[in-house]
Structure formats: C-alpha cells, structure tokens
KOLGUKE-294333 format. One line per field, with one value per residue: residue number from 1; residue in one letter; x, y, z of N, C-alpha, C, O, CB in turn. Coordinates in nm, 3 decimals, padded with zeros to 5 digits. Each point is the difference from the previous one (the first is absolute). Glycine has a CB too. Example, Ala and Ser with C-alpha at 12.3 -4.5 7.8 and 13.67 -1.06 7.14 Angstrom:
2
resi	c(1,2)
resn	c(A,S)
npx	c(01.319,00.154)
npy	c(-00.569,00.222)
npz	c(00.780,-00.197)
capx	c(-00.089,00.082)
capy	c(00.119,00.119)
capz	c(00.000,00.006)
cpx	c(00.090,-00.077)
cpy	c(00.120,00.109)
cpz	c(00.000,00.073)
opx	c(00.104,00.051)
opy	c(-00.002,00.111)
opz	c(00.066,00.017)
cbpx	c(-00.293,00.067)
cbpy	c(-00.115,-00.174)
cbpz	c(00.059,-00.232)
//
This chain:
70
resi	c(1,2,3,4,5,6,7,8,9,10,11,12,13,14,15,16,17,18,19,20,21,22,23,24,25,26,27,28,29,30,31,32,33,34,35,36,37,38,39,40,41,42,43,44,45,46,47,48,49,50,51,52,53,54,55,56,57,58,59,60,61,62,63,64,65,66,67,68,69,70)
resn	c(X,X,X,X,X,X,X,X,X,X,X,X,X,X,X,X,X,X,X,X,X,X,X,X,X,X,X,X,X,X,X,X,X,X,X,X,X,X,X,X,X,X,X,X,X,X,X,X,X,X,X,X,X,X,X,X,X,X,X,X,X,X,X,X,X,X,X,X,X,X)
npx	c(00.084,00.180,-00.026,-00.236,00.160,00.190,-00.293,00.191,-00.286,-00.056,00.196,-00.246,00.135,00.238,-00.267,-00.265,00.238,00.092,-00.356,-00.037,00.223,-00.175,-00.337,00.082,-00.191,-00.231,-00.116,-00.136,-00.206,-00.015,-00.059,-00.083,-00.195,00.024,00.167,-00.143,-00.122,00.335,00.205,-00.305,-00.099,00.119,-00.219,00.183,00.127,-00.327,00.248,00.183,00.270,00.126,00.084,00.178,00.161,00.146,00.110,00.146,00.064,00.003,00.149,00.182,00.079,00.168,00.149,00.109,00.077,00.162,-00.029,00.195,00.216,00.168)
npy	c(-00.117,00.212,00.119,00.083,00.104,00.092,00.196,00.150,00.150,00.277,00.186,-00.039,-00.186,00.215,00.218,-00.229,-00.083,00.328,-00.012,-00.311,00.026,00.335,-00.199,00.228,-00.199,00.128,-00.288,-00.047,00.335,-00.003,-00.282,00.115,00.098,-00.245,00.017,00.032,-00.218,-00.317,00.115,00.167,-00.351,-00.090,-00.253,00.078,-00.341,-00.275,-00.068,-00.124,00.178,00.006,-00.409,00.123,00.330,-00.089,-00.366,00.178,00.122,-00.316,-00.137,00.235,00.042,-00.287,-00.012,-00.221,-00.012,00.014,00.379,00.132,00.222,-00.161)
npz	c(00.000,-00.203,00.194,-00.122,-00.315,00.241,-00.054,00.196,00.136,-00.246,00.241,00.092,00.277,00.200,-00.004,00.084,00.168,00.103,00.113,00.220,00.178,00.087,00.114,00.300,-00.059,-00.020,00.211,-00.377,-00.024,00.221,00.022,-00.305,00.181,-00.078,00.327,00.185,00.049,00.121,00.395,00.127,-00.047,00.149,00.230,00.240,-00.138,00.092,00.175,-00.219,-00.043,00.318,00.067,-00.290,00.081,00.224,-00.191,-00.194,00.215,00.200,-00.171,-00.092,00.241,-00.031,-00.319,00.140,-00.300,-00.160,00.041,00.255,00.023,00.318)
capx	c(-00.084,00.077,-00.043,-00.090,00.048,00.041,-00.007,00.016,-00.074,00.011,00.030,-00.161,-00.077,00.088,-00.032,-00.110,-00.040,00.080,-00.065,-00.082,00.054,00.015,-00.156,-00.014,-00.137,-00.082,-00.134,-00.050,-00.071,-00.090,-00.137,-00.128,-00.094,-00.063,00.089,-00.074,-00.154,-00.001,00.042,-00.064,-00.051,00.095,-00.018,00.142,00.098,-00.074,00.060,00.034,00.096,00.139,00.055,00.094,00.088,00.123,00.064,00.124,00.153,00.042,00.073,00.127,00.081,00.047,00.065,00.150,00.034,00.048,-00.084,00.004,00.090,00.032)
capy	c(00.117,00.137,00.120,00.146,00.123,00.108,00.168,00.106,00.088,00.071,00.123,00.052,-00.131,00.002,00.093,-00.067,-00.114,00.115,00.098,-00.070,-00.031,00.142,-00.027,-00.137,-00.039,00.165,-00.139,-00.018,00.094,-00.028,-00.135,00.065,-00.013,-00.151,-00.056,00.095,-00.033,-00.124,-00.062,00.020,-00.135,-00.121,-00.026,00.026,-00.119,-00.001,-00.049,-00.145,00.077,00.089,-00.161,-00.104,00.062,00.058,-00.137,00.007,00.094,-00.084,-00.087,00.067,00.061,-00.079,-00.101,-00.036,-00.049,00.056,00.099,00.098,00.023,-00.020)
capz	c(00.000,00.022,00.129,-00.048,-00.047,00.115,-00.047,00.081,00.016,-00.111,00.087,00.022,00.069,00.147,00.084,00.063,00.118,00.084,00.040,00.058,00.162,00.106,00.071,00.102,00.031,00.083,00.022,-00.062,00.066,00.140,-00.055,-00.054,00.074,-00.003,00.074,00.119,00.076,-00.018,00.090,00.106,-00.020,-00.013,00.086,00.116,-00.017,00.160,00.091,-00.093,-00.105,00.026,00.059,-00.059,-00.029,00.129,-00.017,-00.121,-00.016,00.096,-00.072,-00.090,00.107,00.049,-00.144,00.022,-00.150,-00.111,-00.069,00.081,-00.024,00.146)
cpx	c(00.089,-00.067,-00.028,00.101,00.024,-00.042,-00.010,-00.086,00.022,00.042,-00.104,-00.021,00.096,-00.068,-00.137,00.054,00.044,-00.150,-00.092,00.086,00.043,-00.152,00.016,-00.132,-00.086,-00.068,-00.122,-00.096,-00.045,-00.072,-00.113,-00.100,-00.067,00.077,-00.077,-00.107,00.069,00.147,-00.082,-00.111,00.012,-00.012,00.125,00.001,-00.087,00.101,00.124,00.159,00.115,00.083,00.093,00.122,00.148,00.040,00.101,00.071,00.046,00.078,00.088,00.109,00.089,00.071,00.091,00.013,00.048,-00.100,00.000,00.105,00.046,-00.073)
cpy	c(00.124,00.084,00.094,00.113,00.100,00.166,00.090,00.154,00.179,00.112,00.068,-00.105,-00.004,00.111,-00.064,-00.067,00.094,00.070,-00.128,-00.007,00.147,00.033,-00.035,-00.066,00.094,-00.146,00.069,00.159,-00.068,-00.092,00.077,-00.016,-00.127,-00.087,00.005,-00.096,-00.217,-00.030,00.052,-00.146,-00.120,-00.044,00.016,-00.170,-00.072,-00.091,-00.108,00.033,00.054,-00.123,-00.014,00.114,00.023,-00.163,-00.007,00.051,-00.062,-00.083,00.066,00.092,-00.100,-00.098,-00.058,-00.064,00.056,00.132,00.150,00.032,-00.007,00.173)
cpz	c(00.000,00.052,-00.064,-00.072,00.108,-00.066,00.120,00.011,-00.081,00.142,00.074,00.108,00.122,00.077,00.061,00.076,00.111,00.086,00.146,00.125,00.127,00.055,00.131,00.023,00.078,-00.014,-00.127,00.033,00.124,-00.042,-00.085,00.067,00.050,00.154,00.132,00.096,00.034,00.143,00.128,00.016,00.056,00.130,00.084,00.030,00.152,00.068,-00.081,-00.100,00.096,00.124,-00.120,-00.020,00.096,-00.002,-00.106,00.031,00.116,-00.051,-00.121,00.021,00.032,-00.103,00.031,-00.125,-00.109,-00.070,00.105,00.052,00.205,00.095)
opx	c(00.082,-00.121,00.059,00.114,-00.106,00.047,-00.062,00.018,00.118,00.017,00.012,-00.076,-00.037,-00.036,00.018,-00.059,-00.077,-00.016,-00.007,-00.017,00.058,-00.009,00.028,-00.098,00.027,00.015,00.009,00.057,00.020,-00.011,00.006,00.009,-00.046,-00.063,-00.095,00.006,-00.017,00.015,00.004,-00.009,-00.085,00.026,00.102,-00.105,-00.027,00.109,00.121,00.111,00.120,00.116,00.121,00.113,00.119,00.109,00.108,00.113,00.122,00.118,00.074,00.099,00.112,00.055,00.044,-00.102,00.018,-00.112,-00.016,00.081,-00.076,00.012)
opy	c(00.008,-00.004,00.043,-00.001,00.030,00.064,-00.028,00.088,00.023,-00.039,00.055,00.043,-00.044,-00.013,-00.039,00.023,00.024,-00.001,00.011,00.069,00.001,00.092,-00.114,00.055,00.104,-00.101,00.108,00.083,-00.105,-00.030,00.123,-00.092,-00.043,-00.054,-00.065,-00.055,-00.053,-00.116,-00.069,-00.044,-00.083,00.083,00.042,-00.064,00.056,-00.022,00.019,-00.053,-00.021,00.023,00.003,-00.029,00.019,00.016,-00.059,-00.045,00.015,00.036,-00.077,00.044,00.039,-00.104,00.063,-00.012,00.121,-00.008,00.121,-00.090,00.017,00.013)
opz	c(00.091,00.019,-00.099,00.048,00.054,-00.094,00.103,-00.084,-00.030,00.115,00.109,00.087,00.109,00.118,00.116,00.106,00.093,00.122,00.122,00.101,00.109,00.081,00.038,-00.052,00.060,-00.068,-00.058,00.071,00.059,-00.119,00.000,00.081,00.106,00.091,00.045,00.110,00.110,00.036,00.102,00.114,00.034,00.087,-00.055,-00.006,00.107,-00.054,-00.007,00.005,-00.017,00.036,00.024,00.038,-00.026,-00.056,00.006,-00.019,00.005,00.007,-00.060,-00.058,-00.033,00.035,00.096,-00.069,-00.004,-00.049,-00.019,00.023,00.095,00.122)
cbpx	c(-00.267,00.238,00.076,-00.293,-00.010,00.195,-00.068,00.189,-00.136,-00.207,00.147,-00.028,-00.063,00.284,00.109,-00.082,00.125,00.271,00.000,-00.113,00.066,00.228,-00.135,00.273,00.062,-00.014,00.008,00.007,-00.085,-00.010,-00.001,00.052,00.045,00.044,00.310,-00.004,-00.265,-00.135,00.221,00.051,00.097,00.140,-00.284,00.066,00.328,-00.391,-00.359,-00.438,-00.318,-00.249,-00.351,-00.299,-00.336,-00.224,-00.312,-00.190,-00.165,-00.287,-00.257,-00.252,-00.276,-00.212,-00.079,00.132,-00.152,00.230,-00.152,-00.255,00.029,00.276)
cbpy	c(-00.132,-00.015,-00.082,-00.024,-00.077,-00.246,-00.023,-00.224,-00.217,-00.056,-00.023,00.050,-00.118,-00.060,00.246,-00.028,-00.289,00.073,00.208,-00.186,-00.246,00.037,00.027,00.045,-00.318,00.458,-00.179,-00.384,00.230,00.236,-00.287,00.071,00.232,00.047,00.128,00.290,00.309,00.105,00.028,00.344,00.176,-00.013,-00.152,00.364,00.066,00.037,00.025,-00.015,00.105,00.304,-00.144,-00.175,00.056,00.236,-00.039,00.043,00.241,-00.013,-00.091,-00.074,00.109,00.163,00.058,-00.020,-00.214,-00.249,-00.347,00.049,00.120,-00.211)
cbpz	c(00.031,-00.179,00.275,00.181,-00.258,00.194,-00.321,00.045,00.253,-00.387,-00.261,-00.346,-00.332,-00.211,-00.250,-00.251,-00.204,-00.340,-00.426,-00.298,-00.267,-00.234,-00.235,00.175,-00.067,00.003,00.419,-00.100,-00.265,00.228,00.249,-00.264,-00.206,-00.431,-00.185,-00.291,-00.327,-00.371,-00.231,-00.146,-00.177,-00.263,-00.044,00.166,-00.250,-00.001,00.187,-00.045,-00.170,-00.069,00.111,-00.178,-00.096,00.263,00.070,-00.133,-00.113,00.107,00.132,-00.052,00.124,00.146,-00.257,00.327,00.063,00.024,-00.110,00.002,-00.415,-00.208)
//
C-alpha cells in the first residue's frame, strides 16, 4: 500500500489556524426560557437515588487497582 501525497498548507490556512488558535474559550449563552421552566420542573432526587449516588462516589473513592493512581 503506498502513503498518501503530503501537501503542505497554503499561507492563508497557516494564518487561519494561527488566528483560530488565539480564540479563547467563552461558555455557551445563558439557558433559554424553555430551559429555565423544564429545570424549575425537574423532579428532586428521592431517598433511593441520593442512597445510590453517595455509595458510588463512595466506592470510587475507595478504587484500588490497575488504573488508579497511588
């Protein structure tokens, strides 16, 4: 199998990327109304859920093994 054709970016396309990589990030907008009304909505976590949740970070808290860092 032979290897792709190499070509080298035009001048126009160094300055664009240059320009690009000087963006800094910024957050998204604010929520929208729609948003808004659908987390004011949004049921609250009951007994059962906020039990399992705190057991996870419990247990991942306590990881040992490959992956984890000393």
């Amino acid at each position: 199998m032979s290897e792709p054709e190499r070509t080298r970016p035009s001048s126009a396309t160094r300055a664009e990327e240059e320009a690009d990589a000087r963006v800094k990030p910024s957050p998204d907008g604010s929520p929208t109304a729609e948003e808004e009304d659908a987390a004011a909505r949004a049921d609250a976590l009951d007994e059962d859920e906020k039990r399992a949740y705190k057991d996870a970070i419990e247990r991942g808290a306590r990881q040992e093994g490959e992956g984890r860092l000393p």
